[in-house]
C-alpha positions in Angstrom: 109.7 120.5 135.5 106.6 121.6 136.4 103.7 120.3 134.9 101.8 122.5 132.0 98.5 124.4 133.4 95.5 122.7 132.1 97.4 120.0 130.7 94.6 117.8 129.8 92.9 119.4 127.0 89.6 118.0 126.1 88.8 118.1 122.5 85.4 117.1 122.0 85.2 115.9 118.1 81.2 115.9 118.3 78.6 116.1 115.4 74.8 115.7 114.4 73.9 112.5 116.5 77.1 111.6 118.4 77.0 109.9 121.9 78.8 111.5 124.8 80.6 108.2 125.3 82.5 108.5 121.1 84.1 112.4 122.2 87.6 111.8 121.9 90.0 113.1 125.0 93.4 114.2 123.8 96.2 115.7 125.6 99.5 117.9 125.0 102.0 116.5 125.8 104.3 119.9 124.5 103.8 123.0 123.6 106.5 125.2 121.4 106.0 128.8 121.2 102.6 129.0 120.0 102.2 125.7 118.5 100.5 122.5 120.4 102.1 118.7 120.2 99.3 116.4 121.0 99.3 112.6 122.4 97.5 111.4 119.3 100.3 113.4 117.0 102.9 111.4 118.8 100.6 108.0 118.3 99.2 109.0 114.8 103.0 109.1 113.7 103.9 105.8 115.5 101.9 103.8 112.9 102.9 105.9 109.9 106.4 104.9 110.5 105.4 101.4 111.8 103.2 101.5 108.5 105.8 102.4 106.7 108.2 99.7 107.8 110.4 102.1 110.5 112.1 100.7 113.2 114.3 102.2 116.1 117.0 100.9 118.6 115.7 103.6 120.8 112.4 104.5 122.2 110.5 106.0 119.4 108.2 108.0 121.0 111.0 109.8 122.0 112.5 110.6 118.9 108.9 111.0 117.4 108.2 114.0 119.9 112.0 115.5 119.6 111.7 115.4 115.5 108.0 117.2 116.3 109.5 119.7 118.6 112.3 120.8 115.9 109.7 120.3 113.4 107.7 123.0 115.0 110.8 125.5 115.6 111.2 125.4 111.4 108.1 125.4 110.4 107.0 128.6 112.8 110.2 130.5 110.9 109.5 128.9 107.7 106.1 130.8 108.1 107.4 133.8 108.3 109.7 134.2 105.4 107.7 134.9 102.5 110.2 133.1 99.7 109.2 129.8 101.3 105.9 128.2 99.9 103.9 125.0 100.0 101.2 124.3 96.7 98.5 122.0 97.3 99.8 119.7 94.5 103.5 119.6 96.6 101.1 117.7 99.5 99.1 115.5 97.4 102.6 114.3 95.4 104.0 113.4 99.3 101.0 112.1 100.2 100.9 109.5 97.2 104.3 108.7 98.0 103.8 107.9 101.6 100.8 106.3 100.4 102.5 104.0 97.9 104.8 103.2 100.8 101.9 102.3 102.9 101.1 99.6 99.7 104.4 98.3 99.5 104.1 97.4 103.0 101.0 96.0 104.0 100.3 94.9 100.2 96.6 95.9 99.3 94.8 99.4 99.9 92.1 97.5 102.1 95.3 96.1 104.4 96.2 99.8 104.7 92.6 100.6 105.5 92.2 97.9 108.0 95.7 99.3 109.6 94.2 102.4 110.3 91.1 101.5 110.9 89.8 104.5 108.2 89.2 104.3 104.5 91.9 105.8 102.3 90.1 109.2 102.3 90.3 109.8 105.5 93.6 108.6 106.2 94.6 111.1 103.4 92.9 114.0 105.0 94.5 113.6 108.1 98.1 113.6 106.5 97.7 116.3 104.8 98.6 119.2 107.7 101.6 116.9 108.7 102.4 116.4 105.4 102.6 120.7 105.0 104.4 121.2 107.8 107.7 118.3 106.6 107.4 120.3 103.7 107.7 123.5 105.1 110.4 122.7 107.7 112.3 120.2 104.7 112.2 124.1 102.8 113.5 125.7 106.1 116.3 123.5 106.4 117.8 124.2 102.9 117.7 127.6 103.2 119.4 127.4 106.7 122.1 125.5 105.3 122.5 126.8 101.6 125.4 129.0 101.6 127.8 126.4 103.8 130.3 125.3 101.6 134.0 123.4 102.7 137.4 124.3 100.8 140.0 121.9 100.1 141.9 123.0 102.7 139.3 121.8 104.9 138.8 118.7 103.7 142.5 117.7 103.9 142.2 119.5 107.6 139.2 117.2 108.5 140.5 113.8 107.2 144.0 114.0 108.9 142.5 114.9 112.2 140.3 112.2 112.4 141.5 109.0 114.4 142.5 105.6 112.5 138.8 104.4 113.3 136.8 107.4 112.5 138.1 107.3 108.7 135.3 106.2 106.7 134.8 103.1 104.9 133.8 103.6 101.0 131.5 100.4 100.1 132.4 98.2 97.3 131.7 100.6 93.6 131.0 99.5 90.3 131.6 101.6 87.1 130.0 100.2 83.9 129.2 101.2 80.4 125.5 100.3 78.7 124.2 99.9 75.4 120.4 99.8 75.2 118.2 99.2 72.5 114.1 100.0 72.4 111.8 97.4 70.6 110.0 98.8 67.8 106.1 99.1 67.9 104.6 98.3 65.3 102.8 101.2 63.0 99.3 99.4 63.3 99.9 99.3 67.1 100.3 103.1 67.3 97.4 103.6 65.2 95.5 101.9 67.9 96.4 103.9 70.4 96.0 107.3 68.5 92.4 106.4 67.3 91.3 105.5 71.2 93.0 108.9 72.3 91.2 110.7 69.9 87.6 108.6 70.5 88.0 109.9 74.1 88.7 113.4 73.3 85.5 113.4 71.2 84.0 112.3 74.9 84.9 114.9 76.8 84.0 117.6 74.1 80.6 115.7 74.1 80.3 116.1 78.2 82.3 113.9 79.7 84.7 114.7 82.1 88.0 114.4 81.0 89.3 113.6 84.9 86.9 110.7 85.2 88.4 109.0 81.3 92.0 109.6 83.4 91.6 107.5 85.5 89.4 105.0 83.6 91.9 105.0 80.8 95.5 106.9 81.7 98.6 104.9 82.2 100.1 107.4 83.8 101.3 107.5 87.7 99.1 110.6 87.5 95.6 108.3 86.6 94.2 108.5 90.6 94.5 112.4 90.4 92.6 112.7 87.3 95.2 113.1 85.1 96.6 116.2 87.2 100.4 116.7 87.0 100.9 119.6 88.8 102.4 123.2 87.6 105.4 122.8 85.9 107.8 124.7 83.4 108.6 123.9 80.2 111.9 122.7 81.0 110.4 120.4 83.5 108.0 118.7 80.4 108.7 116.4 77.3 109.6 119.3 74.8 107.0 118.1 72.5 104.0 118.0 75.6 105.4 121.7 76.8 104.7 123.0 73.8 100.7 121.6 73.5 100.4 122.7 77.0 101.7 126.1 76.8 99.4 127.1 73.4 96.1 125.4 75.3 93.0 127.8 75.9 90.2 127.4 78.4 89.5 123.7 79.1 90.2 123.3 75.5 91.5 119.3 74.6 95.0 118.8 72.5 95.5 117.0 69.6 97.3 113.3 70.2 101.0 114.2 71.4 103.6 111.8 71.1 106.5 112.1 73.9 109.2 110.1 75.0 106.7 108.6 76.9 104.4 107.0 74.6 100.8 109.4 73.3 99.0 112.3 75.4 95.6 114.1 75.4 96.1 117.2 77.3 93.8 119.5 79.0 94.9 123.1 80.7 94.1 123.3 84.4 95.6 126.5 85.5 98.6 129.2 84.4 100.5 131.3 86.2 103.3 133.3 85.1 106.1 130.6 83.1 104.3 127.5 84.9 101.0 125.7 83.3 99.2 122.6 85.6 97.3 120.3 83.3 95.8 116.9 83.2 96.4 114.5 80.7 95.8 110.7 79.5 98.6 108.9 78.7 98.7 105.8 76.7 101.8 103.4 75.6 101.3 101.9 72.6 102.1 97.8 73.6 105.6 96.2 72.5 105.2 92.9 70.1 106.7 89.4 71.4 108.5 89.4 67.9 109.7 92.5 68.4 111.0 91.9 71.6 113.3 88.9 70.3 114.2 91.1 67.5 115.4 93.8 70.0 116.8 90.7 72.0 118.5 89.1 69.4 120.2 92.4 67.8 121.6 93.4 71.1 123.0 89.6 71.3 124.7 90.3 67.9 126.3 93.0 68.8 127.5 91.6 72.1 129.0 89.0 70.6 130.8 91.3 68.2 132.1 93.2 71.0 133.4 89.7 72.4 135.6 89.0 69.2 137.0 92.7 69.8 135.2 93.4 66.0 134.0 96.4 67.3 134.8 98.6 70.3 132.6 98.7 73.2 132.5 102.3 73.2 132.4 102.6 69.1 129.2 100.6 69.3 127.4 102.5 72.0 128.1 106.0 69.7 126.4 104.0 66.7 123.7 101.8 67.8 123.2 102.8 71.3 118.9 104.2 72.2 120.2 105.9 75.4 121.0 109.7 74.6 122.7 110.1 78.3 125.4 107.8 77.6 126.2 107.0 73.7 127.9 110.3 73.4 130.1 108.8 76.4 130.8 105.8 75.0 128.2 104.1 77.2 129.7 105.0 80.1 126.8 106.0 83.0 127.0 108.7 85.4 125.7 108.5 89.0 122.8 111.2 89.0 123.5 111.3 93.1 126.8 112.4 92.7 127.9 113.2 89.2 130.6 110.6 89.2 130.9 107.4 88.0 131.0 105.4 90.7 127.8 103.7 91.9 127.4 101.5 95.2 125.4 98.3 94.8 122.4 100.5 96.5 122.4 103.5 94.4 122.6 100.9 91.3 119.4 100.1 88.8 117.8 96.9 90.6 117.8 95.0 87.1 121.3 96.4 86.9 122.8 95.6 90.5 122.0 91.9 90.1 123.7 91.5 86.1 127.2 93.6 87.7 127.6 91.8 90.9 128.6 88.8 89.3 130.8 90.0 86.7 134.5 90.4 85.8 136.3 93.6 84.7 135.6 93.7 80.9 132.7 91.4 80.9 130.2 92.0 78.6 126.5 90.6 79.9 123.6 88.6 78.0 120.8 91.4 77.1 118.2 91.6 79.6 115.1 93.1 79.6 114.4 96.0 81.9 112.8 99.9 82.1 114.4 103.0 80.7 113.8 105.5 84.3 114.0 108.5 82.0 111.0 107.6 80.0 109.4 104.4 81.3 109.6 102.5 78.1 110.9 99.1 77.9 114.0 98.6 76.5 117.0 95.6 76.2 120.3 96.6 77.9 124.1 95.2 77.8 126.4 95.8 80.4 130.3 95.9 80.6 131.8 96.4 83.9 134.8 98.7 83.6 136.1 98.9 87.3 135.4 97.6 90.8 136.7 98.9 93.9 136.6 96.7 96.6 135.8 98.3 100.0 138.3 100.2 101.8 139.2 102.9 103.9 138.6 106.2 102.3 141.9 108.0 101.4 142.4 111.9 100.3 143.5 110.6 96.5 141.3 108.2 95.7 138.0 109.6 97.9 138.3 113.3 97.7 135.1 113.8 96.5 133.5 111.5 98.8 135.1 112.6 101.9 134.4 116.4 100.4 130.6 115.7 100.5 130.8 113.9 103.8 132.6 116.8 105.1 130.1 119.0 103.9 127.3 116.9 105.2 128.7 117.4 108.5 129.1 121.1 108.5 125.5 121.5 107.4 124.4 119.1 109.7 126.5 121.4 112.7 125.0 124.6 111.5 121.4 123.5 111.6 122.2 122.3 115.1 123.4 125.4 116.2 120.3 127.0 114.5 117.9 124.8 116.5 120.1 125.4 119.5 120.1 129.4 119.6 115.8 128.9 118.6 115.8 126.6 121.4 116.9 129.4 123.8 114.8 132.3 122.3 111.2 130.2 122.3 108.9 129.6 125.0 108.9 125.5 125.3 107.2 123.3 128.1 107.1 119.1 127.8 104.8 117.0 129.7 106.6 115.0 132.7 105.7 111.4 130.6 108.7 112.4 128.2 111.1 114.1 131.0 113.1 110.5 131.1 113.2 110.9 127.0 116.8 110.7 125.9 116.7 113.7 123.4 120.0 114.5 120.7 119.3 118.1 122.2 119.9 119.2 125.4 118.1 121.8 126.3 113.9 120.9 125.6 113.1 120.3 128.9 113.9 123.8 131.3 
């Protein structure tokens, strides 16, 4: 391959007052259509996914470039098609989560800092481009893929053709039923909590700025933004917070309103069309030690109750059960992944993963204490394990459904290949001679 014209590119980052000796020399290493792969892109994504706990058998530099490469043939259609969008508050929620990962794995925001050798800001600012583009190509890819669909026929077709040791193994699954039961807060408690809300409402109508007391004073996962949460629907919201968002004017500040989640102030940020962005400060009223054991202690009672077959498990989940999702079910839970209910020890509730995996068909567990997901509140659970299957080879009666999605996996999975394979062919593409030896998944980069 012959090597790019002007290959070195010299991109000279200079202002007010910096030496000749801090410009910073960069280089393409690839160039895809119109669109530019850098050295530092290749490095600067080396020690997010180092950051980030990543590892590879294979040279990762490699695959860095490759996923850049087919990142750049998306996200150049992707920009083209006018159904396919990216809002600024799509970025900053990735970027919080990459950023969270970032803390999980070095530990402290000055470690991350340290690691990249650039305060938090920064490191932010320079995400947020990359961060547009996954988005963008992520888009791409579903809309590529969305009408592929497999038929039973296939699925039988697919499973007897494959050899003895391509059939699948299905881990060990667990299906259990749950009762849960929230603590009560006391009335004096919520009081508390109201009264504040409202003493910092009267703050902000006085001057203060209501994104500032959010972070000061939200408990929230939105507190670091202000209080922003981004535009949203009504069906996406609490019913009871939709409906104080939707009737707010101006910067106007709600009433207290109580959710599922515990007590609001709400402020309108923007509307458009059936979609409203506000900020809020959220505050959870704080759970009793008494009423904690009294929680504890009822869900014990009832436990035992269900041991001396006095009442069914499934009778006592209708009647006492907190959790809407599964007392109409007789407590039985649904995988949200695949609508079954059939969970692997991964896709399982931490808290919930280490109480099954050491029970017996029919055992009822001790309460434990853990966090309703829905609506973040704590709450006391029981478990009863009503079936394990043990690991096996996946067969058409037992694993239809499994081997249907994996089947379908695989035909989406073929058809964006072929996708990336006929763009491949139709764009202009050129790869600096330092990644000729690369062992790319596609064959055809490198002309």
């Amino acid at each position: 391959m012959n090597r790019l014209p002007g290959l070195l590119l010299i991109l000279l980052f200079v202002s007010g007052g910096v030496k000749a000796q801090d410009k910073v020399i960069d280089q393409i290493v690839a160039i895809v259509g119109g669109n530019i792969i850098l050295k530092s892109d290749i490095e600067n994504m080396h020690m997010n996914q180092q950051a980030q706990g990543i590892t590879s058998d294979g040279d990762m530099k490699c695959e860095i470039l490759e996923d850049f490469l087919i990142n750049k043939l998306l996200v150049a259609e992707a920009e083209q098609d006018t159904l396919i969008t990216v809002t600024p508050n799509q970025i900053n929620q990735q970027m919080d989560g990459q950023l969270q990962m970032y803390m999980s794995h070095f530990g402290t925001e000055k470690a991350v800092e340290a690691y990249f050798k650039k305060p938090i800001a920064l490191i932010k600012s320079d995400m947020q481009e990359a961060i547009r583009e996954q988005l963008l190509s992520q888009q791409m890819k579903s809309k590529i893929v969305e009408n592929v669909t497999v038929t039973p026929s296939e699925v039988r077709y697919n499973y007897r053709s494959l050899k003895p040791e391509e059939v699948p193994t299905i881990p060990t699954q667990f299906e259990y039923a749950q009762i849960t039961i929230q603590p009560t807060v006391e009335l004096e408690e919520e009081n508390r909590v109201k009264a504040k809300l409202r003493d910092i409402k009267k703050r902000v109508e006085n001057g203060s700025s209501f994104a500032a007391m959010a972070v000061i004073y939200s408990e929230g996962p939105s507190a670091k933004d202000g209080g922003v949460i981004g535009y949203s629907g009504r069906a996406q919201l609490d019913p009871a917070y939709a409906s104080a968002a939707f009737n707010l004017k101006g910067d106007k500040v709600s009433n207290v309103v109580k959710s599922a989640f515990g007590y609001h102030i709400i402020q309108l940020v923007d509307k458009q069309g059936s979609k409203v962005n506000t900020r809020h400060i959220l505050m959870k009223p704080k759970v009793s030690v008494e009423a904690k054991e009294e929680a504890f202690n009822r869900l014990d009672s009832l436990a035992n109750l269900i041991r001396k077959d006095e009442i069914e498990f499934e009778q006592a989940a209708m009647m006492f059960s907190f959790d809407k999702n599964t007392r109409n079910n007789g407590g039985i839970t649904i995988n949200p992944n695949t609508m079954s209910s059939k969970f692997s020890i991964e896709e399982l509730d931490g808290d919930v993963s280490k109480i099954l995996a050491d029970m017996n068909l029919n055992e009822i567990s001790k309460p434990f204490e853990t966090i309703d997901m829905e609506n973040q509140q704590q709450i006391y659970k029981i478990v009863m394990l009503t079936n394990k299957i043990e690991a096996h080879k996946a067969d058409l009666q037992n694993d239809y459904q499994t081997l249907a999605e994996m089947y379908l996996t695989k035909k989406k999975e073929e058809t964006l290949q072929k996708w990336i394979a006929e763009r491949q062919s139709q764009t202009y593409i050129r790869i600096d001679n330092t990644y000729a030896n690369c062992n790319f998944n596609f064959d055809h980069w490198i002309k």
